[in-house]
N, C-alpha and C positions, 0 to 999 in steps of 0.2 A: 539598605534598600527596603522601602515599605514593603514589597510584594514580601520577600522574604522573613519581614519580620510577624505576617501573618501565621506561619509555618511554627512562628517557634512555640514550645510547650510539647509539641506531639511529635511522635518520627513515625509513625502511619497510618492510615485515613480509610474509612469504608469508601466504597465507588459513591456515594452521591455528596458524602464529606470531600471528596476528590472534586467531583465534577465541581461544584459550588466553589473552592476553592479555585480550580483553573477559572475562573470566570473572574473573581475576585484578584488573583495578580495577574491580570491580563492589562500591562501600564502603557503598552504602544500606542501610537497614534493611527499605527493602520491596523487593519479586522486580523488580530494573532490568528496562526493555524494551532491547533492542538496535537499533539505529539501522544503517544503511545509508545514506550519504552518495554521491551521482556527481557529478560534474561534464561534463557532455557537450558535444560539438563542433558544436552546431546553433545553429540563429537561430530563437528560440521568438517572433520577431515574423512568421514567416513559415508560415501556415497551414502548408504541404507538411512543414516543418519539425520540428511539434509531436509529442512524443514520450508515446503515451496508449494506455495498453493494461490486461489484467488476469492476471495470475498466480497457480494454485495455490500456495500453501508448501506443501511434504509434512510438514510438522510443526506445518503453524497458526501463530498469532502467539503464542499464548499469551494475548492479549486474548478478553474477550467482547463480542461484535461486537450491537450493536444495532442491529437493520436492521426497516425500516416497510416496509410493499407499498400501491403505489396502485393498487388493483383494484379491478372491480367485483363486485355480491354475489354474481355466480357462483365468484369465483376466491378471495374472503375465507377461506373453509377451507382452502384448499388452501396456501394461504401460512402460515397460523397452524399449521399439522402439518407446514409443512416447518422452520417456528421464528420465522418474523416475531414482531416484539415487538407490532406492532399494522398490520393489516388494514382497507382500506376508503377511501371516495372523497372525498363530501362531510364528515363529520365529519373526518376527518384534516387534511384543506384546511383547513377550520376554526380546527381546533388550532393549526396552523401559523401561521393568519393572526393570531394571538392572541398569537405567540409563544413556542409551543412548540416546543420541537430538541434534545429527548431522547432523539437516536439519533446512528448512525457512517456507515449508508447506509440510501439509499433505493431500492426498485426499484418499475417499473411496465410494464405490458403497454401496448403501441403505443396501444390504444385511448383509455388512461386518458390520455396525455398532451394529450391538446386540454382536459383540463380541469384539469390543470397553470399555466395562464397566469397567474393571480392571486398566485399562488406562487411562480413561475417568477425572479423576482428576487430572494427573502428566499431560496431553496434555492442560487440561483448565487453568491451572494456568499457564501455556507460552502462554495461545491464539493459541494455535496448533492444537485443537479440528476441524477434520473435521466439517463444517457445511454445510447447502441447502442455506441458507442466504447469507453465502460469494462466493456459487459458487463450493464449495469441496466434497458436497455429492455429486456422480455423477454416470448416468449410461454410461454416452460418457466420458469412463475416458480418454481414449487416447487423445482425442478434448481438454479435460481440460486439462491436462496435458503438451501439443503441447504451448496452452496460454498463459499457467504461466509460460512455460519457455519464452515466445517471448516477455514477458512486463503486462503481467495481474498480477492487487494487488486488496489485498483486505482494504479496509478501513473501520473506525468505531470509532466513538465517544466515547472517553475514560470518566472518572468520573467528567473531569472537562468541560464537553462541546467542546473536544478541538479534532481536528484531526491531526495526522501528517504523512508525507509520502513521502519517497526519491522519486523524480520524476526525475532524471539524474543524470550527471557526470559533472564536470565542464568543461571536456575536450569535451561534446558537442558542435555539432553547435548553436548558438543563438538561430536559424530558430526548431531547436530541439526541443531545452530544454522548448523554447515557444508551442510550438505545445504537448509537452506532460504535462505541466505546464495549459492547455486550457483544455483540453481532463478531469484530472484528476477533476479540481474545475466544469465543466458542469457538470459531473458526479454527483457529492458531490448537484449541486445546484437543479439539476433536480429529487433529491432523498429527497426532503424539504418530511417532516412529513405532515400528512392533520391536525395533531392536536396542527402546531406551528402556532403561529399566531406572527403577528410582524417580524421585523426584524431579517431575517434566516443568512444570511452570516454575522456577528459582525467583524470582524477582518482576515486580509488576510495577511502574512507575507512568504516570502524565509529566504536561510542564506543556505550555503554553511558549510562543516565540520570545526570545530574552527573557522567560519566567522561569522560576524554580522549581525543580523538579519535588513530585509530592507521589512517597513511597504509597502503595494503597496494601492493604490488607489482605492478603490471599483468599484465607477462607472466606472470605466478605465477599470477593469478586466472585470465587466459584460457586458459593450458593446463590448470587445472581443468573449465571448462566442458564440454570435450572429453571 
């Protein structure tokens, strides 16, 4: 594979030797998303542990984010003119319970969530579950909603220690994809547990859609963040 034979000679990369590179095996025909790989030093079996927060990108993903609001009918416009793709309580419950998950996130106002519960399982087994943790329970729903379309995601430590998260397009500028590539790992690193001790960030990787993954340099990364 050419992409991969750029890769060979070296096994890890400073962040703009990285970013340059995802650019360069980026072989698809449609606009690659770029990826963000961590590996971190926690016990994600241990509540105190779990690693779950939300971050601006100052440059967006590049995706168009499909996001639903469970409000009620005072709060239905307000959500549909900040860009919700669809607004509302019991019809949407509805839909869902039918089978519909034609969206990326969901948010809801405190109130709405007691009538969540019916849902409350077919939404947690996609990770769709409004939560306060990630930023989705929310009484400024319009504000949150304005966000996550502009570039706000949420992250969170899956079972193996591990985070992952499209942080651009390959068709960014370098200057971009670095700067929301910065944004995303301060985030992650400035959200360490108080009950990890040791070595918080283990492993820092990119890779581009069907591209190779490109180890980056730690120390390189954290004196960017600065």
């Amino acid at each position: 594979m050419a992409a991969a034979k750029l890769l060979e000679g070296k096994t890890v990369y400073t962040l703009d030797e990285a970013v340059a590179l995802l650019k360069k095996t980026s072989t698809t025909k449609f606009d690659s998303s770029c990826e963000v790989h961590m590996r971190l030093g926690v016990d994600p079996t241990h509540a105190e542990q779990m690693v779950r927060s939300t971050v601006a990108l100052p440059n967006g993903t590049g995706r168009t984010v499909r996001v639903i609001a469970f409000v009620n009918e005072d709060k239905a416009k307000e959500a549909k003119s900040a860009g919700a793709d669809k607004a509302g309580m019991e019809d949407l419950i509805e839909d869902i319970t039918k089978g519909w998950l034609e969206f990326d996130v969901a948010v809801a106002t405190p109130d709405a969530m007691k009538s969540l519960g019916k849902i409350a399982k077919i939404l947690g087994t996609k990770g769709l579950m409004p939560n306060p943790k990630a930023g989705t329970v929310t009484t400024d729903i319009g504000k949150t909603i304005g966000e996550i379309k502009k570039g706000k995601v949420e992250y969170r430590t899956d079972k193996q220690a591990q985070i992952h998260q499209i942080f651009g397009k390959a068709s960014f500028g370098e200057q971009q994809l670095k700067e929301n590539f910065v944004a995303f790992v301060k985030a992650v690193s400035d959200n360490k547990p108080v009950a990890v001790k040791g070595t918080y960030i283990k492993n820092i990787s990119v890779a581009n859609s069907m591209g190779p993954g490109i180890t980056l340099d730690i120390p390189s990364v954290m004196a960017a963040l600065k």
